[in-house]
MIVEXVEX-581627 format. One line per 8 residues: number of its first residue (from 1); for each residue x, y, z of C-alpha. Coordinates in steps of 0.02 Angstrom, whole numbers. Layout:
# residues N
NUM> X/Y/Z | ...;
This chain:
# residues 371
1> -1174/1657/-424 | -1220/1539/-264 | -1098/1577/-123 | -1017/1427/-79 | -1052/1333/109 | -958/1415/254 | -910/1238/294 | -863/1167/123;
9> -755/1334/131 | -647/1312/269 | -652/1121/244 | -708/1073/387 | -873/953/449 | -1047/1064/510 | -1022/1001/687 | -857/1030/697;
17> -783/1100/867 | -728/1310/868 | -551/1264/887 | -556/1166/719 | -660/1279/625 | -511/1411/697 | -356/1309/641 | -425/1257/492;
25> -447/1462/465 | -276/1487/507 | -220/1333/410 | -284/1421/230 | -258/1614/278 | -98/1568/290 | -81/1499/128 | -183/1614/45;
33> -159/1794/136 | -123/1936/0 | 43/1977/86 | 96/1817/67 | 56/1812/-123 | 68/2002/-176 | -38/2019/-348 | -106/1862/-342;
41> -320/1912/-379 | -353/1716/-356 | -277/1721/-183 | -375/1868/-125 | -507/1802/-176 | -515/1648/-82 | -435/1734/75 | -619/1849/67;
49> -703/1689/58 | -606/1597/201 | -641/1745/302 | -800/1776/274 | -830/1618/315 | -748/1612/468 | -834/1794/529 | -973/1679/520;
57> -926/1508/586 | -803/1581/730 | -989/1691/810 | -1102/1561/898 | -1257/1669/878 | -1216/1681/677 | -1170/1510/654 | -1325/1447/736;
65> -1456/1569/620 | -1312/1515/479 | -1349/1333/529 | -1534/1360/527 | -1573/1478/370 | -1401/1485/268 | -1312/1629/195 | -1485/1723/214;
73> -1489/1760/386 | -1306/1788/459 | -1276/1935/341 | -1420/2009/375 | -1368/2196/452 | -1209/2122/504 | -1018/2160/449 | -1058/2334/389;
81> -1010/2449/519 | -859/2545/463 | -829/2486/250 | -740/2589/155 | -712/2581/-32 | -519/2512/-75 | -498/2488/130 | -429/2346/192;
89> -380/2183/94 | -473/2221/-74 | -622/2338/9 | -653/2156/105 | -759/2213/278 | -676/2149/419 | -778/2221/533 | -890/2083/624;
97> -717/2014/676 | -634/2035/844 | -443/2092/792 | -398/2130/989 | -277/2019/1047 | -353/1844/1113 | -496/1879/982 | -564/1751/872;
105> -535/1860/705 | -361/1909/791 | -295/1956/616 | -127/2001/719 | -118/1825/786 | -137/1750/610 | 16/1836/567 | 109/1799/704;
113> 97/1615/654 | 154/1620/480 | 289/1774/507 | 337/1739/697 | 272/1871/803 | 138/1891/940 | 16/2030/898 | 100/2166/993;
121> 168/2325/893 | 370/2243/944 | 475/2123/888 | 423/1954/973 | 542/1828/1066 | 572/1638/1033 | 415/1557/990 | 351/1365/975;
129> 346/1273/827 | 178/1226/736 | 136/1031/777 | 105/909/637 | -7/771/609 | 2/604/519 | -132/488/527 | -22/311/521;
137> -136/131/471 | -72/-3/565 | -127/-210/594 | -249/-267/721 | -110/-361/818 | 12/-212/804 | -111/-115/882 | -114/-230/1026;
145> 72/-299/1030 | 150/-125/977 | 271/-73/846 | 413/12/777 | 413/74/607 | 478/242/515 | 367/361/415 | 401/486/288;
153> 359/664/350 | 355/838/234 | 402/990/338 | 491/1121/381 | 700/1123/446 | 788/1266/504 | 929/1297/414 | 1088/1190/463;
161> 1193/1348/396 | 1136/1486/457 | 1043/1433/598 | 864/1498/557 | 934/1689/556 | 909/1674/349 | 1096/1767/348 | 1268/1729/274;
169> 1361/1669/427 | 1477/1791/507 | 1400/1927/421 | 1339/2078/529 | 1154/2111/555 | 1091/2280/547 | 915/2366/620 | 791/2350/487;
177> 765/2501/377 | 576/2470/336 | 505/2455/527 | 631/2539/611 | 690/2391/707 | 514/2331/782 | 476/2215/678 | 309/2277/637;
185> 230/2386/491 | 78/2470/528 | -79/2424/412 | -169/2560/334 | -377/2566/272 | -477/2577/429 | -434/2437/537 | -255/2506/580;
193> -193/2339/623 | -2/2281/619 | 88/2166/547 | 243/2065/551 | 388/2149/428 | 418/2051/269 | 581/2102/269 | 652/2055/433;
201> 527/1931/476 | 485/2020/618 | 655/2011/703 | 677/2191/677 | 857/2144/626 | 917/2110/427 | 1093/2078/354 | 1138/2130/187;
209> 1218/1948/150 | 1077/1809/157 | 1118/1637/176 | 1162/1547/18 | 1084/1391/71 | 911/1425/117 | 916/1615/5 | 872/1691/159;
217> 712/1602/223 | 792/1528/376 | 711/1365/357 | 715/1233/198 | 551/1106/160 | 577/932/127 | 532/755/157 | 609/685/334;
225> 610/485/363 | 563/487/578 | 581/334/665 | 406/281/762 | 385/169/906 | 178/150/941 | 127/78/1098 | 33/-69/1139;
233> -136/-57/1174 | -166/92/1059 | -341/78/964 | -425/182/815 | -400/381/835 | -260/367/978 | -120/508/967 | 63/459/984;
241> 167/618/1020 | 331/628/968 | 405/794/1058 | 517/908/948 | 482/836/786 | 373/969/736 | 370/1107/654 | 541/1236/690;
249> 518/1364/802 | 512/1552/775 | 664/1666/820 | 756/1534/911 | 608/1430/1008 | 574/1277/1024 | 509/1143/887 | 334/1089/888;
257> 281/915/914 | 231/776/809 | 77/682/832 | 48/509/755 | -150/466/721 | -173/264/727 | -301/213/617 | -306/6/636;
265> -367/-104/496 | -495/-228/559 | -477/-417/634 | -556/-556/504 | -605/-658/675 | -573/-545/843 | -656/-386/856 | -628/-253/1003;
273> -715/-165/1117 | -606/-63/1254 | -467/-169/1316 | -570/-345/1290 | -579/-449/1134 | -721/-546/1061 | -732/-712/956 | -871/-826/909;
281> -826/-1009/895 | -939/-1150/817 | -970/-1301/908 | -1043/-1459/876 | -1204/-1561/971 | -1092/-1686/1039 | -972/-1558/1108 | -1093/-1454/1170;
289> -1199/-1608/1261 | -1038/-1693/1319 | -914/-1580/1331 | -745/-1557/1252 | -578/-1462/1238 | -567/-1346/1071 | -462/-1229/998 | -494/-1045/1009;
297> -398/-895/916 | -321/-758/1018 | -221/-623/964 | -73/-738/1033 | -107/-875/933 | -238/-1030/972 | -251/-1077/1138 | -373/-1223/1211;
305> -508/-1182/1302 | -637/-1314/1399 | -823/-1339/1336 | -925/-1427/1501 | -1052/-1557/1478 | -1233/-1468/1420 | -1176/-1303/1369 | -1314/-1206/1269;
313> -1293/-1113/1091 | -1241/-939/1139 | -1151/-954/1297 | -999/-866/1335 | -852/-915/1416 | -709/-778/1492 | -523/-795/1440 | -425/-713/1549;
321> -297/-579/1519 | -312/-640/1353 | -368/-449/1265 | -272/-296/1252 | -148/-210/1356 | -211/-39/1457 | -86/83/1371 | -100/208/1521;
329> -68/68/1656 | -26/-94/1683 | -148/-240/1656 | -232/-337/1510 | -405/-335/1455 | -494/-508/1452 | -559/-596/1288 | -736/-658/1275;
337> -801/-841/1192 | -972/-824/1133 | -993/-1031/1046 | -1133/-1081/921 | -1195/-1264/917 | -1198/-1299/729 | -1315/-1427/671 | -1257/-1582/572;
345> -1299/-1587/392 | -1308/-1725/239 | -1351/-1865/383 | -1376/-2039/326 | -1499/-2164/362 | -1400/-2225/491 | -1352/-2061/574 | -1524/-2036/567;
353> -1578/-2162/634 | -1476/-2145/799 | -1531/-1966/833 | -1737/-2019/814 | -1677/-2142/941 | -1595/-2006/1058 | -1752/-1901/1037 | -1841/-2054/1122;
361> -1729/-2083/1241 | -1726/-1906/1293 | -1911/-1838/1254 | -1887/-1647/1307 | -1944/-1483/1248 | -1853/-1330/1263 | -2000/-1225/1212 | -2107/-1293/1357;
369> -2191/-1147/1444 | -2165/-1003/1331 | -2297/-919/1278;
């Protein structure tokens, strides 16, 4: 059977950056790691494939030969040292991966995220929350004139009731029988690593009462209506932070924060570039050969705006403060007039008539001396 792409595994682009090719890693281990769905043969299954994908894509000498010859050339004499039949997660090698704390495999920092503790063999202190993302579509002028809104958000709470401990309030905790009160079980096959206790959570502490409310998981899941305020000025792929609104944190620390991805729908007339605006405007022959005053949309309405006497097809004209607000200082951008002489059409004799008799009057050629 074809192995699938590295890339297509971990869903994530082929020139995506090492820190997303590592959260999106961490985003699926999580959700697919054998201790966190014992028996489960489809879940082991695609944790080996996340992470063999990710021994891979995590290595910039093995990601560049993967990137050049495919699934030929990075497992060639690699990720062998040290298998053992039945060891590990399903006889899986984990060997190409660095498990040492700060490593990019870091096996013990995977499982600090989803069970709360650092990769030390001891219980871990307060921790801070995971951060969120929501990618928000907003209006051309809200992007410009800012706006407050609420979203819908699914995520984690800690528990009103019990306060995140996962126990029945007022009842005693006692030092957890199954690690002995560190808050870490060591891992057998031949990686010896550790790992946060599923029964304490890695607080090294348990009560024999859990908390009714959340049955002892310390934290309920849900949908949460957040009011937003965006910014003026804020353009396609700008991050609004909301601090605290993230995810809860572990053993007592702080929430993580919430950040709010603008994506902003396109102007039928105005379009952007940085802080300035842009607009084309048709003009007529007599307007452009006389002059005139005409209307011109901004993104505060229309505004007049003063054609001189023998302006050319194409020229631009500045509006002033007239574009979009600098969201890190103070200031407006400018907006920019291009106008486009538009020729008459479905003349009459008459009209005809007069503009042969201009053409006299005024015999020039603007094509004199090109080549």
């Amino acid at each position: 059977m074809a192995k699938q792409d590295y890339y297509a595994a971990l869903g994530v682009r082929r020139g995506a950056s090492a820190q997303e090719i590592k959260r999106a890693y961490r985003k699926l281990a999580r959700k697919h790691h054998p201790d966190v769905n014992p028996g489960a043969k489809e879940a082991e299954a695609k944790f080996k494939e996340i992470s063999n994908a990710y021994e891979v894509l995590s290595d910039p000498e093995k990601r560049r030969r993967y990137d050049q010859f495919g699934h030929e050339a990075p497992t060639a004499g690699a990720g062998t040292r040290g298998a053992q039949p039945g060891g590990g997660f399903g006889g899986f090698d984990f060997s190409g991966l660095d498990f040492g704390p700060g490593g990019v495999g870091d096996l013990g920092d995977l499982l600090s995220d989803f069970f709360g503790q650092r990769s030390q063999g001891q219980a871990a202190g307060p921790g801070k929350g995971e951060d969120l993302h929501y990618s928000l579509d907003i209006n051309f002028e809200d992007a410009i004139r800012g706006l407050a809104t609420e979203i819908n958000i699914q995520k984690h709470s800690r528990c009103t009731t019990c306060g995140g401990s996962g126990a029945r309030p007022g009842s005693p905790l006692e030092t957890c029988g199954e690690c002995g009160g560190s808050g870490r079980l060591r891992g057998r096959g031949p990686l010896r690593t550790s790992q946060a206790c599923l029964r304490c959570r890695g607080t090294g502490k348990v009560s024999r009462e859990i908390c009714s409310a959340c049955t002892g998981r310390g934290v309920s899941f849900g949908t949460e209506r957040i009011a937003v305020k965006i910014p003026p000025g804020v353009d396609n792929g700008s991050r609004v932070r909301l601090q605290g609104m993230g995810e809860p944190g572990r053993n007592g620390g702080p929430p993580g924060d919430l950040y709010i991805i603008t994506r902003v729908r396109p102007h039928p007339v105005l379009e952007r570039k940085g802080d300035n605006l842009y607009a084309e405007v048709p003009i007529t022959i007599t307007e452009a050969a006389l002059g005139a005053r005409i209307e011109v949309p901004t993104i505060d309405g229309v505004t007049s705006m003063r054609i001189p006497p023998e302006t050319s097809s194409g020229q631009v004209f500045r509006l002033r403060a007239k574009g979009v607000p600098h969201l890190k200082s103070g200031g407006q951008g400018d907006q920019f007039v291009t106008v486009r002489i538009v020729a008459p059409r479905d003349l009459d004799a008459r009209s005809q008539e007069l503009l042969r008799e201009f053409a006299r009057l005024n015999p020039t050629d603007p094509r004199r001396g090109q080549p």
